[in-house]
N, C-alpha and C positions, 0 to 999 in steps of 0.2 A: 118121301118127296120133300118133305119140310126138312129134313137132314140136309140132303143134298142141296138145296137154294142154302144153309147157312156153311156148307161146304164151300159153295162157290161163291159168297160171297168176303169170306174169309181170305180167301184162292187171290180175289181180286184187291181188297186191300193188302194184301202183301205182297201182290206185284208193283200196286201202286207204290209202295216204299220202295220197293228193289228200284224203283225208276226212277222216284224221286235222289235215292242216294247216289245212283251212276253219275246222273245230271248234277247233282253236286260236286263230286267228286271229279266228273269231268272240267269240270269253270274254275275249279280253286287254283289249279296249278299256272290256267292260264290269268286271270286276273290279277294274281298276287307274284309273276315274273319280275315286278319292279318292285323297288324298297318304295319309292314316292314317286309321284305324280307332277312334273311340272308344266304347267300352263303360260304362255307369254303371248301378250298382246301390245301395239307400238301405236302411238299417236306422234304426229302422223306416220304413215307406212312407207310412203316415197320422199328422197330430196335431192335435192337440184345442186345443192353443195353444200362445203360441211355443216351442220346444226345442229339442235338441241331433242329430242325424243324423249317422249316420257310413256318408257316401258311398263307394263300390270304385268303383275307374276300370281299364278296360284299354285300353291302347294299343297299335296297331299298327302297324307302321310297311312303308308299303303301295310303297316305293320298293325297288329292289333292287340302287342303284348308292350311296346315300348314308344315312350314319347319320341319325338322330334326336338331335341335342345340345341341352343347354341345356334342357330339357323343363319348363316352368311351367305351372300352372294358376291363372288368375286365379278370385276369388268375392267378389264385393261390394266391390270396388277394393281387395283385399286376394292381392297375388301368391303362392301357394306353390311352394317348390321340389322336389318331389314326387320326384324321382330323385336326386338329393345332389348332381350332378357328371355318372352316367353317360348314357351313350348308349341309343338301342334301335338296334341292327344293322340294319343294309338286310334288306329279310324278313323282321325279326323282330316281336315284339312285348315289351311287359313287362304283367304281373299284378300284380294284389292292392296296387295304388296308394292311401291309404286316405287319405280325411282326414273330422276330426271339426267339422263344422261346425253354426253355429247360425240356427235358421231360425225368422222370424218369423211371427207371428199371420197378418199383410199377407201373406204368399206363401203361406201355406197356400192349394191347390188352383189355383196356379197357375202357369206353368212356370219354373222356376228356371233361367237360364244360366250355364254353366261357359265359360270361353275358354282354352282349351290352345296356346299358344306354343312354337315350338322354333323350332332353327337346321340348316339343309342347303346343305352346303357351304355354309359364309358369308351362304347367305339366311335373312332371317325368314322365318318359316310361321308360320300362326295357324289357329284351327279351331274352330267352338261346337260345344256339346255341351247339351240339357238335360234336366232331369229336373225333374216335380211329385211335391211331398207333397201328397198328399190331404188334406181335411179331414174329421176324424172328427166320430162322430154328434154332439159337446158342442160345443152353437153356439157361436160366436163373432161379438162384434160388430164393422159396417164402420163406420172412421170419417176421412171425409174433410174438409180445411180451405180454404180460399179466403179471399182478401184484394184487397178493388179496386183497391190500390194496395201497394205494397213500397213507396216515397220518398217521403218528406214532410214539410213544414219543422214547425220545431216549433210545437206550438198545431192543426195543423191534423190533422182528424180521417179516421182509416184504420176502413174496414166489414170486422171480420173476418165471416168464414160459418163457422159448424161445421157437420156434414152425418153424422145417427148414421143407417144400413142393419140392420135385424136383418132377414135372410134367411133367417135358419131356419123353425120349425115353432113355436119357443118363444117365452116372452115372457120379454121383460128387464127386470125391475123396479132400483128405490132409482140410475137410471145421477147420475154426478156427478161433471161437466168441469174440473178446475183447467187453468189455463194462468197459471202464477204468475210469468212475465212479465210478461204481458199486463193482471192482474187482482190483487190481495189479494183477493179474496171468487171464490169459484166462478163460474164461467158460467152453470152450471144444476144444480139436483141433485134430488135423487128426483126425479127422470121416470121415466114407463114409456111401455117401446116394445115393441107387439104383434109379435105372429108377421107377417111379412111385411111390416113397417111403416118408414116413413123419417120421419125428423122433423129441424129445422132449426133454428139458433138464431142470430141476427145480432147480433153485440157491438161498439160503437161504440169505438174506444182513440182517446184523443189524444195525440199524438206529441208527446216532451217534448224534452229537450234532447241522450241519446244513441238511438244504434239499439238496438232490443231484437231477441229473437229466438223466437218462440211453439214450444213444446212442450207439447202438451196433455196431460194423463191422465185417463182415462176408469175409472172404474170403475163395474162396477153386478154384478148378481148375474141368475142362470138356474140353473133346478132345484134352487136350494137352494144353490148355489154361490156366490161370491163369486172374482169377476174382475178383472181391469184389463191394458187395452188400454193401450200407450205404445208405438206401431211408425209411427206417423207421422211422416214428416221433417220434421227444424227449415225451420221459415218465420223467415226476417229480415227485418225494418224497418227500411229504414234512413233515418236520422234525415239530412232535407238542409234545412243550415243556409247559406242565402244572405247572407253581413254582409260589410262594408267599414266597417271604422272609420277616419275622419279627423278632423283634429287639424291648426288653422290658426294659425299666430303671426304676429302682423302689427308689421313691424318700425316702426325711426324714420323720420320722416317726413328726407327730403332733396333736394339739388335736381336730384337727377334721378327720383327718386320715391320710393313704400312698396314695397318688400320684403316679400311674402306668401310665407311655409315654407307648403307642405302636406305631411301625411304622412299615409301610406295602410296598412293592414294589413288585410289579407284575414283576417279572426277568423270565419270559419265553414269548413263540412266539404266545399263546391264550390269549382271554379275560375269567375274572372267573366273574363270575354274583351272585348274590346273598347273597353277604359274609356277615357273621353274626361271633361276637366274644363274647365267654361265658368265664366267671371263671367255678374252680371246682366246683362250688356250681349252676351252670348255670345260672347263673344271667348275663345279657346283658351287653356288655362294649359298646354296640351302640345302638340310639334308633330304626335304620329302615335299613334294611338290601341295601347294598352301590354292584358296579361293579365294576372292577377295568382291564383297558385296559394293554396290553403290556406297559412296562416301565411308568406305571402309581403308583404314592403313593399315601398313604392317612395316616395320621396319629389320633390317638386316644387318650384322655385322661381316666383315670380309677382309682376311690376314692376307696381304701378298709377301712372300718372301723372297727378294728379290737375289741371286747366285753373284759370287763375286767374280765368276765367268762373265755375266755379260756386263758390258757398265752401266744402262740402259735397257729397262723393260717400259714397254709402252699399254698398258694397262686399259681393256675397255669390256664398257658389259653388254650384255644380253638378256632381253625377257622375252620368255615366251607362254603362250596360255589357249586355252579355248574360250571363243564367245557361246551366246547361251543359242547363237542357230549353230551350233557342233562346228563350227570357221575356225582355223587357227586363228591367233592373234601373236602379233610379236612388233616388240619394243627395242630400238635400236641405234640409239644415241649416238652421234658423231665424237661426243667427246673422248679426247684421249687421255691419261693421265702417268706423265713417265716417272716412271719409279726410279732409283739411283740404288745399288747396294751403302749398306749403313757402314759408317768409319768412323771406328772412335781414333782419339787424340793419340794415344798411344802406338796405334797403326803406323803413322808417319814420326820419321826420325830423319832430320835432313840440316848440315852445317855447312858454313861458308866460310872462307877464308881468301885475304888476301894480300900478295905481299910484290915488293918492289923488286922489279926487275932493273929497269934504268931508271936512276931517278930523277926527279926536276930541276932542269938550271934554266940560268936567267934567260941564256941564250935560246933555249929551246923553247922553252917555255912549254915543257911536253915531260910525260912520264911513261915507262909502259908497266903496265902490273899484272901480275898472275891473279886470276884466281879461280878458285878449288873447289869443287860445291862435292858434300858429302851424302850421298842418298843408301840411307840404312832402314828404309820404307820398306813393311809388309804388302804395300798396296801400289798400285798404276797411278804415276802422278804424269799429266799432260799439259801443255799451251804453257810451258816455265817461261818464265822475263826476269834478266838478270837487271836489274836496274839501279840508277843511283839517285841523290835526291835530286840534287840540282841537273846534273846533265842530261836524266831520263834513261830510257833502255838502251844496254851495252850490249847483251843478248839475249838468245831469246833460241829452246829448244821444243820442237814439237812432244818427246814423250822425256825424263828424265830416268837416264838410264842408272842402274845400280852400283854401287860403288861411286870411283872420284869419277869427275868431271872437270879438267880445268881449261883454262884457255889463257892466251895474252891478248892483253886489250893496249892502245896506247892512245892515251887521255889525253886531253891538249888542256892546261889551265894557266891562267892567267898570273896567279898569285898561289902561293902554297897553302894548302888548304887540308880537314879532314875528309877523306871520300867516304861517305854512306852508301853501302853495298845494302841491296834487299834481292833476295828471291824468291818468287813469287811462282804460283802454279794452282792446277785444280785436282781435288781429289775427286776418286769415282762417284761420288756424289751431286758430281756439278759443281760444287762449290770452291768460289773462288781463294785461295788461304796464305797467308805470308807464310812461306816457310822458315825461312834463316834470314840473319842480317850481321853484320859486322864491319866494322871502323878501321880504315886505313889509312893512317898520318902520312901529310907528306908534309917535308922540309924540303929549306933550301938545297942545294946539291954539294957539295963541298970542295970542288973545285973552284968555284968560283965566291966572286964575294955580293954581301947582299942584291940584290937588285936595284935598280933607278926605278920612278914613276912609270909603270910597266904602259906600253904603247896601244893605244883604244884600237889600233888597226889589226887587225885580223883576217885567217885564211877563212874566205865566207864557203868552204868546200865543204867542212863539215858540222857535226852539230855541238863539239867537242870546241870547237875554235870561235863560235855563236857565245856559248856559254863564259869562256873566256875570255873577248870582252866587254860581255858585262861586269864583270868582276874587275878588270881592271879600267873602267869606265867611273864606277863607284872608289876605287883608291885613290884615284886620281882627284877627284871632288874633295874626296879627306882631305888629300897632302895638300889643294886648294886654299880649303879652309883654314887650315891649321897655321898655313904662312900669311894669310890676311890677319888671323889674331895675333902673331908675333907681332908684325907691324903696326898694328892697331897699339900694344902694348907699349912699344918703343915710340910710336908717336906721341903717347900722352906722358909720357917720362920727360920727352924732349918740350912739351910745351909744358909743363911743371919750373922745370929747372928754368926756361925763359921767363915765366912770371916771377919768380923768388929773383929772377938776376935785376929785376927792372926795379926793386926794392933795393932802400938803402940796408946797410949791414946790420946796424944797431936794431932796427926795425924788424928783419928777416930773424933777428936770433931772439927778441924779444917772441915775436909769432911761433916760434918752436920751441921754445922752453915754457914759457910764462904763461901759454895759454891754459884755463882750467875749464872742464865741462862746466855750464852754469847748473846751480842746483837752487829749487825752488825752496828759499828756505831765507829767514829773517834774519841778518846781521844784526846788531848793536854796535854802533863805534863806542869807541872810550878813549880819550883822547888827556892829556897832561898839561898843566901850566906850563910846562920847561918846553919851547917850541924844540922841533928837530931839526939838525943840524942839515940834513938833507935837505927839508923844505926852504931853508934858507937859501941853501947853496943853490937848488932849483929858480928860486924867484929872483936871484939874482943873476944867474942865465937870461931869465925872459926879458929883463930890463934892459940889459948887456945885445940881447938882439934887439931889443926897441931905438934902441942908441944906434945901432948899426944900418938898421931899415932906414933913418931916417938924414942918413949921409947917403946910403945909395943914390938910386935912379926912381925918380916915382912910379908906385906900381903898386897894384891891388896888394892888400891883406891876402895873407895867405895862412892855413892853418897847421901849425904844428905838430908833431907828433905827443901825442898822450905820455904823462909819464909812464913807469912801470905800473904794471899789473900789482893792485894792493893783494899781498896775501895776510894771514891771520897775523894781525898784531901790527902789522904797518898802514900807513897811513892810505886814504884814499888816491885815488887818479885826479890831477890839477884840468880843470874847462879854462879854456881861455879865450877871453871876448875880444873882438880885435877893434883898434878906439884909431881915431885920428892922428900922424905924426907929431910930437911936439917937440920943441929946442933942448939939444943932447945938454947933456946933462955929467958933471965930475964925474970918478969913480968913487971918491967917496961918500955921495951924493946917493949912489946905484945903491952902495950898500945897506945905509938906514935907512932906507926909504925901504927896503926891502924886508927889513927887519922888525921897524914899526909895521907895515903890513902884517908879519906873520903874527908879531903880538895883538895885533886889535881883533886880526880876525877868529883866536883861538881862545882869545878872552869871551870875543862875540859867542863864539858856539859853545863854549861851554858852561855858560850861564844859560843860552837859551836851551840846553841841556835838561840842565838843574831843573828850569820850569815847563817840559815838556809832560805834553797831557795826549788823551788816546786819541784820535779822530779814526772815524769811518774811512773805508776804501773809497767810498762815493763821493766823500766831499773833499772839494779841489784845496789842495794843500799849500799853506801861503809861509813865504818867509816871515819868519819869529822876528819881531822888533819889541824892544827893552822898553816897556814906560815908562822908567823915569832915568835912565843913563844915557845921555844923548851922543849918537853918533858922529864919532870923527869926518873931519871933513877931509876929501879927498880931490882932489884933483880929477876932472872930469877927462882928460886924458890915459888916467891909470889905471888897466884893467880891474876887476874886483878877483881878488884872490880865494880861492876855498870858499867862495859861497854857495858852492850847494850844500857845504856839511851841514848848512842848517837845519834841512831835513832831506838826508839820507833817501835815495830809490836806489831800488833795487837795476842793476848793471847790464843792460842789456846785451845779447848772445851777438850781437850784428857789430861788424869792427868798423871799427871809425875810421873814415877817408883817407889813407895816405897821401901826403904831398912833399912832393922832392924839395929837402933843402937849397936852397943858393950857397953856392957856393961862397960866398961872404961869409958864410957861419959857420965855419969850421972847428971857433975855438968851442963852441955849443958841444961837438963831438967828440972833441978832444978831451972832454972834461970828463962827459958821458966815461970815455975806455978810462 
């Protein structure tokens, strides 16, 4: 009996464990489903519009072998580090986690999510958690935005939508949308939107040349209040600018062709992929089609070689590519650029010649002449002009055919002249080039004999008979000229020879022989006791006319001619002062009287000679008188003879007055020959 009670009570504590362990074993799997525990509670729980909430978090940490580190709480892509550093213990937990967060209009009454991040042993763990604020009784307005597109080039036009909900009970008066991005002037304003009412407004923007980015505000007023809503997310526009800028220089032409630079720059906000560049003739200026990013270059080279078939290629490009929405794109320049096949100098070979056919006479005043033009050109020469200098284009051929070419021309000129032949033309390069030139004499004709002052009138018919006379217009001026200087010549010859005739003879041949240039230079007289025979014979001339003036007729003093010109070693030139007539007087009388003059006055100067001393150019120069030999006494009627050889000046270049003898004085000249 005692057996069995310690049977069954055995029986019973070991059921009680079997039921203790199920009951364990039953709860573990459910309690321990979660890594942690999070707990959220909001002060306050309701708002009326956006505000500020300050959230309690409790964590638990549901593991019992590894801590909780590293413990962050994310809210609105905004991480906080809610624990500083520490850990929560394996079974533990941590309290009173607090953060002050701001919750908007848009999340009122509906569920807010928290994201709690930690570290075990070395692994991440993460975990949500969330919590609503209600919306209290004071309505608020819903306001959602849409756009049919986000991308688009500029110019072209983006549908925004605005979308205003008033779900309350109330009505929303004075509402009014800026989106000052989008707009200078409001979207809409005083509307009113009923209790339970939605309303819509669709705003056309044209996309300019950056992206913009819409941020609406809404304001309007309920119960007397006055609101505004701005919890809408930024919407961006972004602005897609598809461009390729190119830029072509087309080089010198050479003989193995043109040289075309392209350069490329991607001047817009896309990438263009696949660019490929063709001529008119679509032939590749690249071998493997290239990308090219925003503000990305590439530059190209490109050989045209232009055929001597055509004369004229006209040269233009083409791009083409994909934009990044898979659109072709293509690039297509108006400019044209003509090519010329290349011509060296050696290509063209081309002479001229030209010669008389009829030649120029006076009568015609016309020639005709051949000429020849020689084309031994490799190449197409066009637009030739045969031309001369003066008279301009003689002809003129559309293409210049090969071999001779000649023609007759018939020239009208005025006077005989050399003709300058030029021919002129374009090679296939465009370019304009003298080809040949050559000189054609013309003379007189030889039937006839020179020409006269050829006649200014002319046939005005062509432009050959224009040219000629000008040309005889201008000879005519010459031959003008030329007989006004003869005459000018002959006139001053003939009034020469009338002045020398108005002159007496003695006078006239003294003035042509006798004259000497003057030279800046100091004489010294040197003079002789033995007077000269000349001087004598002079001064009794002058006496011989004083005797004779004073029988004529009363009449002024009149001045004589000078004797000769003193040259080296002869005496000077006699001054003679003209004195009152007095009572004639014997001839032998004339003679010592003449004689004694010559001796006092030679005695005079050459003792005042003897005692001459230096004086200055500056101080005025006085006749020499003898201290103590006294002066002959003279007769105040009788000129003074040779008184200036007292002191010598120098002979001035200026000729003394001529005056016509009277004819009373003949034997004067008679003496003279």
């Amino acid at each position: 009996m005692k057996r069995s009670k310690n049977a069954r009570a055995f029986f019973n504590r070991l059921l009680r464990l079997l039921i203790a362990l199920v009951c364990v074993f039953a709860f573990i799997p459910t309690a321990h489903a979660e890594e942690a525990r999070i707990n959220i509670t909001a002060n306050p729980t309701e708002l009326t519009d956006t505000g500020n909430v300050t959230f309690t978090f409790e964590i638990a940490n549901y593991n019992a072998d590894y801590p909780m580190s590293d413990v962050m709480i994310t809210y609105n892509g905004t991480v906080y580090d809610v624990l500083h550093g520490a850990q929560i213990p394996p079974s533990g937990s941590a309290r009173d986690i607090t953060l002050n967060l701001n919750v908007t209009q848009s999340q009122l009454g509906k569920p807010i999510t928290f994201l709690v991040t930690w570290t075990r042993n070395g692994e991440p763990m993460s975990q949500q958690a969330q919590y609503t604020i209600a919306q209290a009784e004071n309505p608020i307005i819903t306001v959602t935005r849409t756009a049919d597109k986000t991308n688009a080039k500029p110019g072209e036009k983006v549908s925004i939508t605005y979308t205003l909900k008033n779900t309350t009970k109330f009505d929303m008066t004075e509402i009014t949308l800026i989106d000052e991005n989008i707009s200078d002037m409001p979207i809409f304003e005083d509307e009113t939107l009923r209790a339970s009412r939605t309303i819509s407004y669709d705003y056309v923007y044209i996309m300019g040349d950056e992206s913009v980015t819409s941020t609406p505000i809404i304001t309007y007023s309920v119960n007397s209040k006055v609101k505004t809503f701005s919890s809408l997310e930024p919407l961006e526009l972004t602005m897609v600018l598809i461009q390729l800028d190119m830029r072509v220089t087309e080089g010198t032409p050479t003989s193995t062709g043109v040289t075309f630079t392209i350069d490329l720059v991607n001047t817009g906000t896309q990438a263009i992929s696949n660019i490929l560049l063709t001529d008119e003739r679509g032939n590749a200026a690249n071998d493997k089609p290239f990308d090219l990013a925003p503000q990305e270059s590439r530059s190209l080279s490109y050989i045209v070689v232009p055929l001597m078939t055509e004369p004229l290629r006209n040269v233009q490009f083409k791009l083409s590519g994909i934009d990044p929405f898979a659109q072709p794109y293509e690039l297509a320049p108006a400019d044209i650029y003509e090519v010329y096949p290349y011509v060296d100098a050696s290509q063209i070979n081309v002479t001229v010649r030209a010669e008389t056919v009829t030649p120029w006479t006076a009568d015609s005043k016309k020639l005709t002449a051949r000429i020849v033009i020689t084309n031994h050109s490799s190449v197409e020469l066009t637009n030739i002009t045969v031309s001369e200098t003066t008279i301009g284009v003689i002809k003129d051929y559309d293409i210049l055919a090969a071999g001779e070419t000649s023609f007759d021309q018939e020239i009208q000129l005025g006077t005989p002249r050399n003709l300058n032949i030029t021919v002129k033309g374009y090679d296939p390069t465009g370019a304009n080039r003298a080809l040949a030139n050559c000189v054609m004499p013309v003379a007189y004709g030889t039937e006839t004999a020179a020409p006269a002052t050829p006649s200014p009138e002319q046939d005005g018919g062509s432009n050959f008979n224009i040219f000629g006379s000008i040309n005889s217009g201008i000879m005519t001026v010459l031959i003008i000229l030329g007989v006004l200087m003869v005459l000018s010549v002959i006139i001053l010859i003939a009034l020469t020879a009338m002045e020398r005739a108005k002159r007496p003879r003695g006078f006239i041949q003294d003035d042509e022989d006798d004259y000497i240039e003057p030279e800046i230079r100091t004489t010294k007289h040197a003079f002789h006791d033995v007077p000269d025979p000349e001087e004598i014979r002079y001064t009794q001339r002058m006496f011989a006319m004083k005797n004779e003036e004073q029988q004529g007729q009363n009449q002024e003093s009149i001045l004589l001619p000078a004797a000769p010109p003193v040259r080296p070693a002869e005496q000077p030139p006699v001054i003679f002062a003209s004195s009152s007539p007095r009572p004639q007087e014997s001839e032998p009388r004339v003679e010592e009287l003449a004689q004694k003059f010559v001796e006092t006055a030679r005695t005079r100067y050459t003792e005042a000679q003897s005692t001459a001393s230096y004086r200055p150019a500056s101080e005025a120069v006085k006749p020499y008188t003898p201290p103590t030999q006294p002066r002959p006494k003279v007769q105040p009627s009788i000129p003074r003879v040779f008184d200036y050889k007292k002191q010598p000046k120098p002979q001035s270049t200026q000729k003394l007055p001529v005056t016509r003898v009277p004819k009373g004085a003949r034997g004067i000249v008679d003496d003279e020959e």
